[in-house]
C-alpha positions in Angstrom: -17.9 24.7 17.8 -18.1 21.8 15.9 -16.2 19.1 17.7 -16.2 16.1 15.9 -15.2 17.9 12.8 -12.2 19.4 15.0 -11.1 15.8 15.7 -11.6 14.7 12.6 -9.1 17.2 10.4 -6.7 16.9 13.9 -6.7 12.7 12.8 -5.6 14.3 9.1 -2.4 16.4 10.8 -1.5 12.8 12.6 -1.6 11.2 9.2 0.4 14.4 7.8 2.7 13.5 10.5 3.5 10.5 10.0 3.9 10.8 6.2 6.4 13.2 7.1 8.1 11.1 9.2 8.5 8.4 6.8 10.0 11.2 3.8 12.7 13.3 3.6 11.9 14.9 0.8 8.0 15.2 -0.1 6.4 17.3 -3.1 4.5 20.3 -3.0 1.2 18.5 -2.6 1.6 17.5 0.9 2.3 21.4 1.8 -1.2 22.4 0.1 -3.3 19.3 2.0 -1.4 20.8 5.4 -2.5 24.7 4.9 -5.9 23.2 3.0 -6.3 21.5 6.9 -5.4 24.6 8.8 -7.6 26.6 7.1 -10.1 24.5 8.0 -9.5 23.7 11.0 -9.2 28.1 11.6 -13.2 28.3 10.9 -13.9 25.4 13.1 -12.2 26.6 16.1 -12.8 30.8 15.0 -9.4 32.1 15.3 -6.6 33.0 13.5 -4.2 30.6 12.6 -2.1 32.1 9.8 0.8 31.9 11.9 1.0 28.0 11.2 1.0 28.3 7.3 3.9 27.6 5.1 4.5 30.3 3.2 5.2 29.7 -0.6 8.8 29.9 -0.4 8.9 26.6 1.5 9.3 24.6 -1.9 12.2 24.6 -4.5 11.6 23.8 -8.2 13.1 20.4 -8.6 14.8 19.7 -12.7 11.6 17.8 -14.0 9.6 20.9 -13.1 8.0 19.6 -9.4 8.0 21.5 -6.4 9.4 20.1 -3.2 10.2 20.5 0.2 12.2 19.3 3.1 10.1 17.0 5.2 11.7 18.8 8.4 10.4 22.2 7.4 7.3 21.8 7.4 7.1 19.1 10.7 8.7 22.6 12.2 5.1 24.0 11.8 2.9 20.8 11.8 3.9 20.2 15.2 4.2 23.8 16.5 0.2 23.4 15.4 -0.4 19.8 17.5 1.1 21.5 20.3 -1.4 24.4 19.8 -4.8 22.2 19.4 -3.1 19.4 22.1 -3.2 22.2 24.6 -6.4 24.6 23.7 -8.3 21.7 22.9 -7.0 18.5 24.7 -7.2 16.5 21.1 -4.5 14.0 21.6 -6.2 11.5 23.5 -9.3 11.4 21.5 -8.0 10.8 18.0 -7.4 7.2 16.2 -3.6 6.6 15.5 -3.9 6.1 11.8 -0.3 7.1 11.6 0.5 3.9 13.4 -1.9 1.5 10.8 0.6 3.8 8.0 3.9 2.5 10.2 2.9 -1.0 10.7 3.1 -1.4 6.4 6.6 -3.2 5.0 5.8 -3.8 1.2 7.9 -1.1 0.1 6.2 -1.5 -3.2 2.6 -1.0 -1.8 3.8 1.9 0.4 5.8 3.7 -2.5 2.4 3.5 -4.3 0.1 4.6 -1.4 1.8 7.3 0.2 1.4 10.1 -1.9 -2.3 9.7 -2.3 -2.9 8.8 1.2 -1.3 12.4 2.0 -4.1 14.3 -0.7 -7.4 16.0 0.7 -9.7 13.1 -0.6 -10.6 11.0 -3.4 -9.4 7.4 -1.2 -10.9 5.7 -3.5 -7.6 5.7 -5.7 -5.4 4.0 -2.7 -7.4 1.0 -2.6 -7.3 1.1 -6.5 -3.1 1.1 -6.2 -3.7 -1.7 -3.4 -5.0 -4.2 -5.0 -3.3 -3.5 -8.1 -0.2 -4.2 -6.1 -1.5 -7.2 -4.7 -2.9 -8.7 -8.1 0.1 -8.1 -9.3 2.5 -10.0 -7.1 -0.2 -13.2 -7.3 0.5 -12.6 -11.5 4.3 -12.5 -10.9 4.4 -15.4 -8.3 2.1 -17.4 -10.1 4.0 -16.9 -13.9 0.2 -16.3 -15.4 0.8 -13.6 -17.2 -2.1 -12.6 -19.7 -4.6 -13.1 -16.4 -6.5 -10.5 -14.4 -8.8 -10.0 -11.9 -10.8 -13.1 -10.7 -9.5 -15.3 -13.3 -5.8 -14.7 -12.2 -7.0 -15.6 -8.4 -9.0 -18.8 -9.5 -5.9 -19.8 -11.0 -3.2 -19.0 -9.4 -5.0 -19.4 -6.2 -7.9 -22.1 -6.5 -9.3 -22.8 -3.7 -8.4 -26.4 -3.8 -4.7 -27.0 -3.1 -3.9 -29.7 -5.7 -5.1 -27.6 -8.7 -3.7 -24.0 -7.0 -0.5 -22.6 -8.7 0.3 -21.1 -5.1 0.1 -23.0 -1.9 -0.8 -20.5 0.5 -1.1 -23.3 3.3 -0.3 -26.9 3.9 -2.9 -27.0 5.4 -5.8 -27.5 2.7 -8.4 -25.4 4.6 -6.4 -22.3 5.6 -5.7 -22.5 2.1 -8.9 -22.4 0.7 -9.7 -19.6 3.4 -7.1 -17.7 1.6 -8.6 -18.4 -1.4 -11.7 -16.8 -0.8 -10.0 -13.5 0.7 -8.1 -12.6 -2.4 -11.4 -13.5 -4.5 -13.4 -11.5 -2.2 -10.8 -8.8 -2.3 -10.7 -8.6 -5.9 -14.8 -8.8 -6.2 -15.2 -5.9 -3.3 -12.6 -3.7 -3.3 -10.2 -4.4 -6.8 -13.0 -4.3 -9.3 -15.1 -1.4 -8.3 -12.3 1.1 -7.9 -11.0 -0.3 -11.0 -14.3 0.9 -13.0 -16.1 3.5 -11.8 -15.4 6.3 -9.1 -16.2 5.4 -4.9 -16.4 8.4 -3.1 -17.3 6.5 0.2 -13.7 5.8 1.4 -12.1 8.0 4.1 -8.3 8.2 4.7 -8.9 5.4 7.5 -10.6 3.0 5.3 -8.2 3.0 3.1 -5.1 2.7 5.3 -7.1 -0.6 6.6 -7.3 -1.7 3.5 -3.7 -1.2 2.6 -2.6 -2.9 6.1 -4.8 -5.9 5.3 -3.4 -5.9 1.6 -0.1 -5.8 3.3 -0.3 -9.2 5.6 -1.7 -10.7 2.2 1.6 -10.0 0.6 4.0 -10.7 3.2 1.9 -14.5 2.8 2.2 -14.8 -0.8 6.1 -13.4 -0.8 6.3 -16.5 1.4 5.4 -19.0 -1.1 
């Protein structure tokens, strides 16, 4: 048995989990990326585990034409499935929390953003592209540059020395120019190469890093 792919699609269900924990409501997607994960998981550990699907009639057909579902109803099989791997395969203690990284964001703005994509089977690379979006957005909005993107914007709004920077990030003129050269480094490594071309190298943890970091940045530019 292939154990270290067994605790990696376990991690997934603890993310699951605590997207479901955070909606009362959540669209059909989420259901598919929980059966996609059990189905998985089923060929890693050989059994049958078609008692933990959710059958199709989980969802109702919302008026713009989506399908939902109750958060609840499908934790009621999500965790009936922990339980099962917890106690066959004594899982729990071996897995990374990325649930609590997910908890630990407030910008409801970055997390209304996120969440949806940080509960699909892949393709990560498209939460750190909402991230930073976010991020270079509240700099535009706080700063009053509007017409300014990427680098530009940051050089602007926050230049590195504090008597030309639009945003004072610091009274103190170093920390401030530390700042500086995190949201120009952010933009330069993460913001502009999800911005033009695909990254398939992010996982669902390297991306609900980034957003945590992103996060703390926003919470310190809010405070300006």
């Amino acid at each position: 048995m292939d154990m270290p792919e067994l605790k990696r699609l376990y991690g997934r269900l603890k993310g699951l989990r605590e997207l479901l924990g955070a909606e009362r409501v959540v669209r059909k997607d989420t259901g598919d990326d929980y059966n996609l994960v059990v189905n998985k998981i089923a060929k890693v550990i050989e059994e049958d585990c078609s008692d933990f699907l959710l059958p199709s009639d989980f969802y109702y057909k919302a008026s713009g034409g989506e399908f939902y579902a109750q958060s609840s109803r499908i934790q009621s099989k999500l965790f009936q499935f922990m339980s099962y791997l917890d106690n066959g395969f004594n899982l729990s203690r071996n897995v990374i929390e990325i649930g609590s990284i997910y908890n630990s964001i407030t910008d409801e703005e970055l997390k209304s953003r996120c969440s949806d994509i940080l509960s699909a089977p892949g393709n990560f690379d498209r939460v750190v592209n909402q991230a930073t979006l976010v991020l270079e957005d509240r700099i535009r909005k706080k700063s009053k540059l509007d017409g300014l993107i990427g680098v530009e914007l940051v050089n602007k709004a926050i230049n590195s020395e504090l008597s030309k920077s639009v945003l004072k990030l610091s009274d103190d003129p170093q920390e401030h120019e530390g700042f500086a050269h995190i949201c120009r480094g952010i933009v330069l490594s993460f913001r502009n190469p999800t911005h033009h071309k695909i990254v398939e190298s992010y996982s669902r943890e390297d991306a609900l890093k980034v957003c945590a970091f992103i996060d703390l940045l926003l919470r310190i530019i809010d405070g300006t």
